[in-house]
C-alpha positions in Angstrom: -71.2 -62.3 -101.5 -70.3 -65.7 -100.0 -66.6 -65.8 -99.0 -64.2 -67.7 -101.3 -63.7 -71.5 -100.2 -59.4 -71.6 -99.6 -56.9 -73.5 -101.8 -57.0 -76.7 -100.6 -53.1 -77.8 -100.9 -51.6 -81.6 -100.4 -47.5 -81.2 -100.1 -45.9 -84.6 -101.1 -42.6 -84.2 -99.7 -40.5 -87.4 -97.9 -37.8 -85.4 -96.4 -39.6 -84.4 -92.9 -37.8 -81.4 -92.4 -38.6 -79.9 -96.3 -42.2 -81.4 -95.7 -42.9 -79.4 -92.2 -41.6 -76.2 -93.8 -43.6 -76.5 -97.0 -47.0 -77.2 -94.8 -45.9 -74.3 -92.4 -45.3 -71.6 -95.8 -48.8 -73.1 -97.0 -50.2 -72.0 -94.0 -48.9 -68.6 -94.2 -50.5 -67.4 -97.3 -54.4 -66.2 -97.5 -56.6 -68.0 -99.1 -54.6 -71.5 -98.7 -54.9 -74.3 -96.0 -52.3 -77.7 -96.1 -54.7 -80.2 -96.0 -52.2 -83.1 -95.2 -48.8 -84.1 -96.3 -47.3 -87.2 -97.9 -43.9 -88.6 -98.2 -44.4 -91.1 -101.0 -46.8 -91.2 -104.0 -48.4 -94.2 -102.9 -49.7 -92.1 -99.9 -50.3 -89.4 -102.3 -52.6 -91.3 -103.9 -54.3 -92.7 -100.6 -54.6 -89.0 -99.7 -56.4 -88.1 -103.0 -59.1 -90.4 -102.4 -60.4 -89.5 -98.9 -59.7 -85.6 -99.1 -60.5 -83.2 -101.7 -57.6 -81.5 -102.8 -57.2 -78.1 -105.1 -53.1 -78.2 -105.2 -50.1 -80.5 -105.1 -47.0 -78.8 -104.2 -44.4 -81.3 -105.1 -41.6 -82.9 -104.7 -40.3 -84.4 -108.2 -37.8 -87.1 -106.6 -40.1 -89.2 -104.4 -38.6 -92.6 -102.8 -41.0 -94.7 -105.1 -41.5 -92.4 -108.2 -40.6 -90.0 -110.1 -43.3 -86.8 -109.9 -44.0 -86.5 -113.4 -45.2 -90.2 -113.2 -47.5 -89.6 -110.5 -48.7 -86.7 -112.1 -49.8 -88.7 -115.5 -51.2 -91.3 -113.3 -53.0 -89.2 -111.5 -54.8 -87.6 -114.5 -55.4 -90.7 -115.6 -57.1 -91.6 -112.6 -59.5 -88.6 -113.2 -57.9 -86.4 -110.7 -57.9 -82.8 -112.0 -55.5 -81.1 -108.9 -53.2 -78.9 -110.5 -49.0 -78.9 -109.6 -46.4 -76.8 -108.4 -43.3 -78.9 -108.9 -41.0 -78.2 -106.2 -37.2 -79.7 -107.2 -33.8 -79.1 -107.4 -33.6 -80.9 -110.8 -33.4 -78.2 -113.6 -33.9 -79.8 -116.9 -35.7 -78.0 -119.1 -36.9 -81.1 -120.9 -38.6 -82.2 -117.7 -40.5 -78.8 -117.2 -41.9 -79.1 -120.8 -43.0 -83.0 -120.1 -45.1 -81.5 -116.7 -46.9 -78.9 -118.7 -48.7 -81.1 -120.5 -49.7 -83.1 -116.8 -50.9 -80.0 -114.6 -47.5 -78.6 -113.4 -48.7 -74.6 -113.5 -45.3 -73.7 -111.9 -42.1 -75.0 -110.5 -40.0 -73.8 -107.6 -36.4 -74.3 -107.7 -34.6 -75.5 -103.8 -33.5 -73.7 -102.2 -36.3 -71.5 -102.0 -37.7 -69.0 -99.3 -41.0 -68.6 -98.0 -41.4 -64.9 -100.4 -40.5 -67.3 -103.4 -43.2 -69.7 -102.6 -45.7 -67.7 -101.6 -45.4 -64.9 -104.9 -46.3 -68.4 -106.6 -49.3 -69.4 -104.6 -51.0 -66.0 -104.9 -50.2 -65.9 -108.8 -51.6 -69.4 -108.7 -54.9 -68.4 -106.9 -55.3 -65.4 -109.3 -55.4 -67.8 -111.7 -57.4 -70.2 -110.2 -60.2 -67.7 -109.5 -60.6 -67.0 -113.1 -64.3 -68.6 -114.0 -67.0 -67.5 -116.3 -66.5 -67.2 -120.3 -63.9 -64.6 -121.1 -65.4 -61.9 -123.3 -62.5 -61.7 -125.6 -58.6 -62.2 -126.2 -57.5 -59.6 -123.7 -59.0 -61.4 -120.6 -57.6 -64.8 -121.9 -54.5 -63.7 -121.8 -54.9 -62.2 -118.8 -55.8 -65.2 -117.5 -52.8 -67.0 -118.2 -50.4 -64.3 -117.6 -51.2 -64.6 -113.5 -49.3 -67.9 -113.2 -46.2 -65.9 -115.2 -43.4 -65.5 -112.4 -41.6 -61.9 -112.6 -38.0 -62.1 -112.3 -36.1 -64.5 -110.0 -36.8 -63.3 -106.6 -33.7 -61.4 -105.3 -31.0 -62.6 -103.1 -31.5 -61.0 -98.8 -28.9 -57.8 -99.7 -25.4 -58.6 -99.2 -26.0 -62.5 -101.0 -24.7 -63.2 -104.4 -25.7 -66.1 -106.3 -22.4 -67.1 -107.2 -21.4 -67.2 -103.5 -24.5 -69.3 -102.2 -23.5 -71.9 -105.3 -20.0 -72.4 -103.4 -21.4 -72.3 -100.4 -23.9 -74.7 -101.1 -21.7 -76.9 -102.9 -19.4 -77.2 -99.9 -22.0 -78.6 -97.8 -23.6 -81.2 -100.1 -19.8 -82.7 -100.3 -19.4 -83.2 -96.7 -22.0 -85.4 -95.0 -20.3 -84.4 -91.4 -21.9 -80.8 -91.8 -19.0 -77.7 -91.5 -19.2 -74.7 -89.2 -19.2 -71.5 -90.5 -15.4 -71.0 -89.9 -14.9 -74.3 -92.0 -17.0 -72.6 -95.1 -15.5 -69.8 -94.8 -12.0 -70.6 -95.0 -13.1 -73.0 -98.3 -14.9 -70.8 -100.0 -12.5 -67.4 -99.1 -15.0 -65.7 -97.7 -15.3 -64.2 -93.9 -17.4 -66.3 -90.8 -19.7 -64.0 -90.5 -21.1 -63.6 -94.4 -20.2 -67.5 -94.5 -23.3 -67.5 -91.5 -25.2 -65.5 -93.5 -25.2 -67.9 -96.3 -25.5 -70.8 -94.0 -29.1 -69.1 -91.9 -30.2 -68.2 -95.7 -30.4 -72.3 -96.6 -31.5 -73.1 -93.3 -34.3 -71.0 -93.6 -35.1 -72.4 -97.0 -35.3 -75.8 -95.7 -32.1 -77.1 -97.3 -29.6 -77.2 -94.6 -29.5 -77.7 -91.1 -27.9 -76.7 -87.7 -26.9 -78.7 -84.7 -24.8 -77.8 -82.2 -21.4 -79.1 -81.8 -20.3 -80.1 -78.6 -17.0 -81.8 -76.8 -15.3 -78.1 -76.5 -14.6 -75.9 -73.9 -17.0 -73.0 -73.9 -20.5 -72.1 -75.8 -20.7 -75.1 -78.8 -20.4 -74.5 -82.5 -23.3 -74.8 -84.6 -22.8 -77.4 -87.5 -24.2 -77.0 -90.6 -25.5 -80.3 -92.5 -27.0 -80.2 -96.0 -30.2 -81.6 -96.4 -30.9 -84.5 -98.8 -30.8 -83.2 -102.4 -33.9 -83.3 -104.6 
């Protein structure tokens, strides 16, 4: 039996540091291969046409449109790549609209590599689906593979509530703030402030850059990356 051609994914992401992560993830997963990147939907577009493409993972808030408009002009173009909206933005109202364009699942930033790739595997379980289904039952079937189980759990010792402050603390102060600075905003202690902090730089929404001009070993900084 001839082995399975991968997942061919495009990720349309402008912010560089989202963009590398997203391609890296892609990489990660069996079956799928990042077969370039774009950071506008113009280049999208310019992509499309010189490489076959299976997936779009993207970005929603694009410098020079909005997702969901390159998504309808794609398909009106007569491409048939299927989405995974990746976005901040959680209006139900848009999730509905992308249905109807391709979008077979969204991921919510800040995400983690588990989150994204529990959607890439349900997404290839569906895509492998061919053949005329021999009743109800395997239709179903079918479409239950792109269903996500529950949110994906919070590293032990994180709380949703908690990462909501702590995020929100960040996206306020375009300086960055070291873990001691979090901590003492959000009443919490340095080290589960750090926790939070390596948690959203691992899902590619905040970064850390050393601060120096003190005596001694510099403090990291932690800078929220540009929301979606």
């Amino acid at each position: 039996m001839p082995e399975q051609a991968p997942i061919r994914v495009l990720v349309v992401e402008d912010d560089p540091v989202a963009a590398d992560a997203h391609v890296l993830y892609v990489g990660r997963v069996p079956g799928f291969v990042a077969v370039g990147r774009a950071g506008t939907g113009a280049a999208a577009r310019r992509a499309l046409e010189r490489t076959p493409v299976d997936l779009l993972l993207l970005d929603l808030h694009l410098p020079d449109v909005h997702g969901l408009q390159l998504a309808r002009s794609l398909r009106a173009a007569g491409h048939q790549a299927d989405v995974i909206a990746v976005t901040s933005a959680r209006d139900l109202a848009v999730v509905r609209e992308g249905v109807s364009l391709g979008v077979v699942q969204y991921v919510l930033k800040p995400f983690t590599f588990a989150t994204l790739r529990d959607r890439l595997l349900r997404y290839a379980e569906y895509h492998a689906a061919a053949g005329e289904a021999s009743g109800q039952d395997e239709v179903d079937r079918a479409l239950a593979a792109l269903r996500a189980p529950a949110p994906a759990a919070l590293p032990k010792g994180l709380s949703a509530p908690t990462l909501e402050r702590v995020t929100g603390v960040l996206r306020e102060t375009p300086d960055g703030r070291t873990a001691a600075e979090v901590a003492e905003e959000v009443g919490i202690s340095r080290i589960t402030a750090r926790r939070y902090l390596e948690y959203l730089v691992d899902a590619a929404r905040a970064a850390r850059r050393p601060q120096y001009g003190q005596v001694g070993r510099p403090e990291l900084r932690y800078h929220w990356l540009r929301e979606r």
